[in-house]
C-alpha positions in Angstrom: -8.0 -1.7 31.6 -6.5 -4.3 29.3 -9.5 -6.0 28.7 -11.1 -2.7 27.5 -8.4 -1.5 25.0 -9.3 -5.6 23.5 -12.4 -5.0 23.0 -12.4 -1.7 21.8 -9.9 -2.9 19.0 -12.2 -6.1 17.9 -16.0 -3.6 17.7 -14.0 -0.8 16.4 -13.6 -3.1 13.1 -17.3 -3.2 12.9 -17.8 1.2 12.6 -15.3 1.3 10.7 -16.1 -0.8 7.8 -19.2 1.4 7.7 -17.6 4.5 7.1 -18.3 7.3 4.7 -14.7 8.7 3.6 -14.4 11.6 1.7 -12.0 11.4 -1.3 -11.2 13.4 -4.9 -13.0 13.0 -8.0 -9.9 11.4 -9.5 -11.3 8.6 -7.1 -14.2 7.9 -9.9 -11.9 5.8 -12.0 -10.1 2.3 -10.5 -10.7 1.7 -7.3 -10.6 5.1 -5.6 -8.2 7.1 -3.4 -5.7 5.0 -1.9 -5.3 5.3 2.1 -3.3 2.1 3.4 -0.1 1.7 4.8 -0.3 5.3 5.9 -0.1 5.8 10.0 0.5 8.8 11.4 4.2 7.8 12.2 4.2 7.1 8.5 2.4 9.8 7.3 4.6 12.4 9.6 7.1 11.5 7.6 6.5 11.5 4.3 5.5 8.1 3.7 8.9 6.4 4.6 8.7 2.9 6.5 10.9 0.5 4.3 14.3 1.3 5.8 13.0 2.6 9.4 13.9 0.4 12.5 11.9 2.7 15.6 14.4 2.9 17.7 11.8 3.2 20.9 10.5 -0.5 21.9 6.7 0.5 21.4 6.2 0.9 17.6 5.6 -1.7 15.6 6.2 -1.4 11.6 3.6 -2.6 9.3 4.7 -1.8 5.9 7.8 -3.7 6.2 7.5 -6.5 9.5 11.7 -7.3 9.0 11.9 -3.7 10.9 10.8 -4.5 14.2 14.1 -6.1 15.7 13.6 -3.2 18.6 10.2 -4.0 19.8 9.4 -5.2 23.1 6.5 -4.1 24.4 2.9 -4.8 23.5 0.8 -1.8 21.6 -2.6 -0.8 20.9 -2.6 1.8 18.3 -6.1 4.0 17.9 -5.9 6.1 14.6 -8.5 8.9 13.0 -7.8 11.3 10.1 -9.5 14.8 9.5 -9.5 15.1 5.1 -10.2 18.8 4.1 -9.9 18.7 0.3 -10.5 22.1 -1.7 -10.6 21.5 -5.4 -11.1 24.0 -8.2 -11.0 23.5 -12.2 -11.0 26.3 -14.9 -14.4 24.9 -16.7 -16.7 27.3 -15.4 -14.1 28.5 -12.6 -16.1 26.1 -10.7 -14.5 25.7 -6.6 -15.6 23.0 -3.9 -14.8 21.6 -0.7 -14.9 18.6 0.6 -14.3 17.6 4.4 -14.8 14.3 6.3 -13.2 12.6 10.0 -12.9 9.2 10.2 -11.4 6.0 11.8 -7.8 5.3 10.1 -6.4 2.6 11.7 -6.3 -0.1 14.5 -3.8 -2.1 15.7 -2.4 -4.9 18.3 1.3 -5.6 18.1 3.2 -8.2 20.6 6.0 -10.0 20.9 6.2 -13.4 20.8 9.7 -14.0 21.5 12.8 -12.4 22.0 13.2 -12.6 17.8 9.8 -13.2 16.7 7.3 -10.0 17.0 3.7 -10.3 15.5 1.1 -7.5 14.6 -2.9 -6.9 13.7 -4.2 -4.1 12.1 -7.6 -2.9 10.3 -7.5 -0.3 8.0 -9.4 1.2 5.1 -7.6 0.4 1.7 -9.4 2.7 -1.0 -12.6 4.6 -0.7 -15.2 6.3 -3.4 -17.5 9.3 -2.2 -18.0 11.2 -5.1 -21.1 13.5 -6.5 -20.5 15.1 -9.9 -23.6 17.1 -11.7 -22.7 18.3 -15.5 -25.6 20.4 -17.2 -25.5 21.0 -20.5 -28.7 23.5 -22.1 -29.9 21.9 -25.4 -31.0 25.1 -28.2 -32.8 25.3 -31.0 -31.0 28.6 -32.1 -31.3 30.9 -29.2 -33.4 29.2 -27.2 -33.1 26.8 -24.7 -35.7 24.2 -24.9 -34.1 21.7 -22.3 -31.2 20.7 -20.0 -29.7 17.6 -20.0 -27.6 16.2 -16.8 -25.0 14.5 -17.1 -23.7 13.0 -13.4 -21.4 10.7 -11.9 -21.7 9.0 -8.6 -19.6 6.9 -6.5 -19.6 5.3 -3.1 -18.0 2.7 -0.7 -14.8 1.4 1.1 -12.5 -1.0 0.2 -10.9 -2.5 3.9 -7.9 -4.6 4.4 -7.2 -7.1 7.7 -3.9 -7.9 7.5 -1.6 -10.1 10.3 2.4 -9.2 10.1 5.0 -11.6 11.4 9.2 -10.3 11.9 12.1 -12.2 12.9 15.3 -11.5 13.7 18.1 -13.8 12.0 20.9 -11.5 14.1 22.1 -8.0 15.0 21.9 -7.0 11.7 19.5 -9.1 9.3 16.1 -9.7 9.8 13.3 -11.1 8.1 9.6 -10.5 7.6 6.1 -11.3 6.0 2.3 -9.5 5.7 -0.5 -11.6 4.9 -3.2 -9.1 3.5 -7.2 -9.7 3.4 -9.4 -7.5 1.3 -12.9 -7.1 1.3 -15.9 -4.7 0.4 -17.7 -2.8 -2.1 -17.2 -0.2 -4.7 -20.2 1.6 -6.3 -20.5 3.7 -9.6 -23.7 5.4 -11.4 -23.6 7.5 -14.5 -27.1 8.9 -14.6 -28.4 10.7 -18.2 -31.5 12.7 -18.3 -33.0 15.9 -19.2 -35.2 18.1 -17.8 -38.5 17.7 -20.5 -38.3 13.5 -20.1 -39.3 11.9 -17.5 -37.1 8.6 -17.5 -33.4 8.5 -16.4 -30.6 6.2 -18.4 -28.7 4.8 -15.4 -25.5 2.9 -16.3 -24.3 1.1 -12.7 -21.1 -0.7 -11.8 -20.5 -2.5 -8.3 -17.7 -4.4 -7.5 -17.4 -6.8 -4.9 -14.4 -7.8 -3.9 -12.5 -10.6 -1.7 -9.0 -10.1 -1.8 -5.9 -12.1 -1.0 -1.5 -11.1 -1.1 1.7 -11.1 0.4 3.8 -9.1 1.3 7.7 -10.1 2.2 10.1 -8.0 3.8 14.2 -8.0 4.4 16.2 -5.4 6.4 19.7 -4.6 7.4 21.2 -2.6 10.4 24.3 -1.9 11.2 25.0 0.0 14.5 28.3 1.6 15.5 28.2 1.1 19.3 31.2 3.8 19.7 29.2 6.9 17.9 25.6 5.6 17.9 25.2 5.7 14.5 23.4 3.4 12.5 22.9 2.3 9.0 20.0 1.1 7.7 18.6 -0.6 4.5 14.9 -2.4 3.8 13.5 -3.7 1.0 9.9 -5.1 0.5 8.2 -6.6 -2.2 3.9 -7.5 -2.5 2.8 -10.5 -4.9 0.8 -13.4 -4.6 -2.4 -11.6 -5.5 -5.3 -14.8 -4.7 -8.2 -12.2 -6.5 -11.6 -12.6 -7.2 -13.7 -9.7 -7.7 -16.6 -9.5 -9.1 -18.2 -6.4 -11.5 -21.8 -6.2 -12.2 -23.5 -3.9 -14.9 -26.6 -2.8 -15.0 -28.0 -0.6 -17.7 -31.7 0.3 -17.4 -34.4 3.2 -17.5 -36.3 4.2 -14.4 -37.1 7.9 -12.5 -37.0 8.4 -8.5 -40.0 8.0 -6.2 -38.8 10.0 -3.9 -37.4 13.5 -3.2 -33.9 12.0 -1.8 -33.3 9.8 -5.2 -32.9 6.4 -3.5 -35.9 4.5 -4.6 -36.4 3.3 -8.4 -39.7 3.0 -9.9 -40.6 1.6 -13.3 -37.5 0.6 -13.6 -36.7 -1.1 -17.1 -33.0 -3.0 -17.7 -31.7 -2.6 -21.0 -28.8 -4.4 -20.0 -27.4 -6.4 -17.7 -23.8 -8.2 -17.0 -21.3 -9.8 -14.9 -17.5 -10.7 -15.0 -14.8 -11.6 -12.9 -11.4 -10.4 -12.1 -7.6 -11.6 -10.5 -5.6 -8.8 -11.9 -6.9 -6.4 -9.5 -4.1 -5.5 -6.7 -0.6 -5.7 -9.0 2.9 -6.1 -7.7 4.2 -3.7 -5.5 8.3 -3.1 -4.2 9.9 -0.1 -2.2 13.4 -0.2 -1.2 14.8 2.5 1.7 17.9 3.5 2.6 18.4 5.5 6.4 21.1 6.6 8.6 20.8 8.2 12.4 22.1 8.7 15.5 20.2 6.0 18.5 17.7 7.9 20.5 18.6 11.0 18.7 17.6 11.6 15.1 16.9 9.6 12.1 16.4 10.6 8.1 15.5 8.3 5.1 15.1 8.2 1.9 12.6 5.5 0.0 11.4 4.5 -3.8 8.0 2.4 -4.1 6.9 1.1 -7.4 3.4 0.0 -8.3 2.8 -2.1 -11.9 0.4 -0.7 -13.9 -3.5 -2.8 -14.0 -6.5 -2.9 -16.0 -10.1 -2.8 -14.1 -13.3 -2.4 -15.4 -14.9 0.7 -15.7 -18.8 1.2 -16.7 -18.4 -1.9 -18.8 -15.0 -0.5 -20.5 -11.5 -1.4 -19.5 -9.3 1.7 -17.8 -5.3 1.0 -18.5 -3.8 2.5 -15.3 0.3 3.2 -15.7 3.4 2.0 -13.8 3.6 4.3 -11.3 6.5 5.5 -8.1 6.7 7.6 -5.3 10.0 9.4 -4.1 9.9 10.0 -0.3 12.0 11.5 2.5 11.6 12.3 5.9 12.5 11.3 9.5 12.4 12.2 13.0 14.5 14.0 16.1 14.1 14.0 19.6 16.0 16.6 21.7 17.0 14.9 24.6 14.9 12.4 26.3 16.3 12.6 29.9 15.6 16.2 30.2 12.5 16.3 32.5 12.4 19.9 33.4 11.7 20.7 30.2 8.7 18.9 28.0 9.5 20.3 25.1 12.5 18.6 24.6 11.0 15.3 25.3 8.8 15.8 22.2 9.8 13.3 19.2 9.4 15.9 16.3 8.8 14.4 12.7 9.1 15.7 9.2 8.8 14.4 5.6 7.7 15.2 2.0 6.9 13.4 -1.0 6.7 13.1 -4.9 3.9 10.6 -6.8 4.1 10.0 -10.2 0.6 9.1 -10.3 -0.8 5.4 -12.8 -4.1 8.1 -13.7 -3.6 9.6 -17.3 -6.9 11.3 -18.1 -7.0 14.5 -21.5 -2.9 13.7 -22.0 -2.2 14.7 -18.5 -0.9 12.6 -15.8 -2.6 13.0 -12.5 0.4 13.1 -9.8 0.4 14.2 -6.3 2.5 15.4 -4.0 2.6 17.3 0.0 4.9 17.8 2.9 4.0 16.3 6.6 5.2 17.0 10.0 4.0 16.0 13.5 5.0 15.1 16.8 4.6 12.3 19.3 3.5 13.6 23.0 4.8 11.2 25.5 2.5 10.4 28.5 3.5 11.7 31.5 4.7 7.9 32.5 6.4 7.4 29.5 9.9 6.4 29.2 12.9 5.7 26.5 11.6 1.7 26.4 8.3 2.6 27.1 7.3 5.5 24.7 3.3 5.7 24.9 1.8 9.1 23.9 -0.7 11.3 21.7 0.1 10.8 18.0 -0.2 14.0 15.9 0.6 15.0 12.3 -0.4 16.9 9.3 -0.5 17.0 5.6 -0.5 19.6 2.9 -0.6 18.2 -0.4 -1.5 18.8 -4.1 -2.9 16.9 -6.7 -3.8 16.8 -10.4 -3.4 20.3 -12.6 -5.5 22.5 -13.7 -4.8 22.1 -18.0 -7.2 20.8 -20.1 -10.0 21.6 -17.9 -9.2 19.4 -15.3 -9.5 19.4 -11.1 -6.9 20.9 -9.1 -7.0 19.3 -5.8 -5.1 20.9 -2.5 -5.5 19.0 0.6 -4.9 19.1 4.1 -5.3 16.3 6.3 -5.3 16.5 10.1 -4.2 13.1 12.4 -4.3 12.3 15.7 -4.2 9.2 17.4 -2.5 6.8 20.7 -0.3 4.5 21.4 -0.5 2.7 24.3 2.7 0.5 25.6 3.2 -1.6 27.7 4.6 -5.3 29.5 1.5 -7.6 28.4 1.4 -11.2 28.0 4.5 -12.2 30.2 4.6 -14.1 33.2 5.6 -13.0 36.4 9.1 -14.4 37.8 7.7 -14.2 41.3 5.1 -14.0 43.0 
């Protein structure tokens, strides 16, 4: 059985890097929709992970590695998120939806010692899927001699690897770091034509990209043994950015040989270039702040800033702003050793969250924001130190306004996933 959940976790890598996630339009500019760092544990709970120690021995923290003084076990974590996105804008009181599933995370957590614990996980980073048509009629007076088509295309995933080491200093302090790999491509095509010529003006971007940073983490705990409460404050901070992507333009004439618009013929470039770029994942901090009861219930509040960039965009540079995120959230679990009822077994999670978002676009900034719940179903084996079980959460969100003619976007996005826990890796004290 453990050889199994292995090798799932090394060829799940491979279908995942070739997946098709759906996203917003508002994923056109930069380097689309941002998805990492956001489990379902995470995502339950409104994004908060810089100041929360699990108190169960079977969940390992990514985000910030100082917070796993408590685990013990080793844990293979399976992850896939439903995305149903409905968007509408007031220019031509024009409404779509958008739905896609998809594999959201993997991971393989261990410890390696009684103070040092080590974790590997594979996730998407950033993804474009977008299909935007604008048709404009051209007149001469009343009459409409032609339509010309304006549309916008983008696709690909931008996956991080990443390998997370914690230590524990003492009761109280502990210590962490994230090394963080990413790789892929981005695509984007602005296509002009109209409908009485028979050559398209294509103007396409693709950026490759190979991706190195750092991310370093501190955290504090203090537990009062006589009441159970604890204390709890983390702080992380990601740097170190080892860039090098590179953007290629092409800018060329051409029409489609074929009926599903994949295959160029005649194609003419007007243009063509190529620059690089090191600027392209800026620095990054959060700091948390959390208090609880052990085994019982815990609630946290957490800031994340992100420093605004620049990134090329159909030959142009887009300015994207400093941006934060407010979150608060946490968990509560009934009572543990009551086995006649389930229910109260259940650990229950709950969160929300505000985004100021680094997007600007017609004077209006693009910002986001949702509530999340979910619960964690143990296994029927499971125990306080060994809590494996079905991993489910939701989020309903907003995004971006409807002023100026731009896209209102309401979301809900579906999770489920396992955890599986359990005493790997040690040897046996007797035979």
């Amino acid at each position: 059985m453990k050889k199994i959940f292995v090798l799932s976790f090394i060829s799940v890598g491979y279908f995942l890097n070739a997946q098709n996630i759906s996203n917003s339009p508002y994923a056109t500019y930069g380097i689309g929709d941002v998805k990492y760092d956001n489990t379902i544990e995470t995502a339950s709970m409104g994004g908060i992970s810089t100041a929360f120690i699990s108190d169960f021995t079977s969940n390992f923290n990514f985000a910030n590695p100082a917070n796993n003084a408590n685990f013990e076990l080793t844990s293979i974590k399976l992850e896939a998120t439903n995305e149903n996105n409905y968007f509408k804008t007031d220019y031509n009181n024009t409404k779509s939806t958008k739905h896609s599933t998809y594999l959201s995370n993997i991971s393989l957590a261990f410890p390696l010692s009684p103070k040092l614990k080590m974790g590997l996980s594979y996730q998407p980073y950033s993804s474009k899927s977008y299909d935007i048509l604008h048709v404009d009629e051209l007149k001469n007076g009343d009459v409409v001699y032609a339509n010309r088509y304006n549309r916008f295309k983008g696709s690909g995933t931008l996956n991080t690897a990443q390998i997370a080491l914690g230590y524990k200093v003492n009761d109280k302090f502990a210590l962490g770091v994230r090394a963080n790999y990413y790789f892929g491509n981005l695509y984007d095509l602005n296509e002009l034509a109209q409908s009485n010529a028979e050559l398209i003006n294509g103007y396409e971007t693709k950026n490759s990209i190979k991706n190195f940073n750092f991310t370093l983490g501190a955290s504090y705990q203090n537990l009062n043994t006589s009441t159970d409460r604890k204390l709890t404050i983390g702080a992380t901070t990601t740097f170190g950015n080892t860039s090098n992507m590179t953007t290629d333009y092409v800018n060329s004439t051409y029409f489609y040989t074929d009926a599903s618009q994949t295959t160029k013929g005649n194609e003419s470039v007007i243009e063509r270039r190529s620059t690089n770029s090191k600027n392209l994942l800026p620095l990054q901090a959060s700091l948390g702040i959390g208090y609880g009861e052990e085994n019982q219930w815990f609630l946290s509040v957490q800031g994340d800033y992100k420093k605004g960039e620049s990134i090329a965009y159909f030959g142009n540079s887009l300015d994207l702003q400093d941006s934060y995120r407010i979150s608060a959230g946490g968990w509560y679990l009934p009572n543990y050793n009551n086995f006649r009822n389930y229910l109260s077994r259940i650990v229950y999670r709950y969160g929300a969250f505000y985004e100021k978002g680094s997007l600007q676009l017609a004077g209006q900034n693009i910002n986001k924001f949702g509530i999340s719940g979910g619960v964690l179903l143990p296994f029927k084996n499971s125990s306080i130190t060994r809590m494996s079980g079905l991993e489910i959460g939701v989020e309903l969100g907003k995004r971006g306004t409807l002023k100026n003619n731009l896209i209102n976007q309401n979301y809900i996005n579906l999770k489920i996933g396992f955890n599986f826990a359990d005493k790997w890796f040690r040897k046996t004290l007797y035979n």
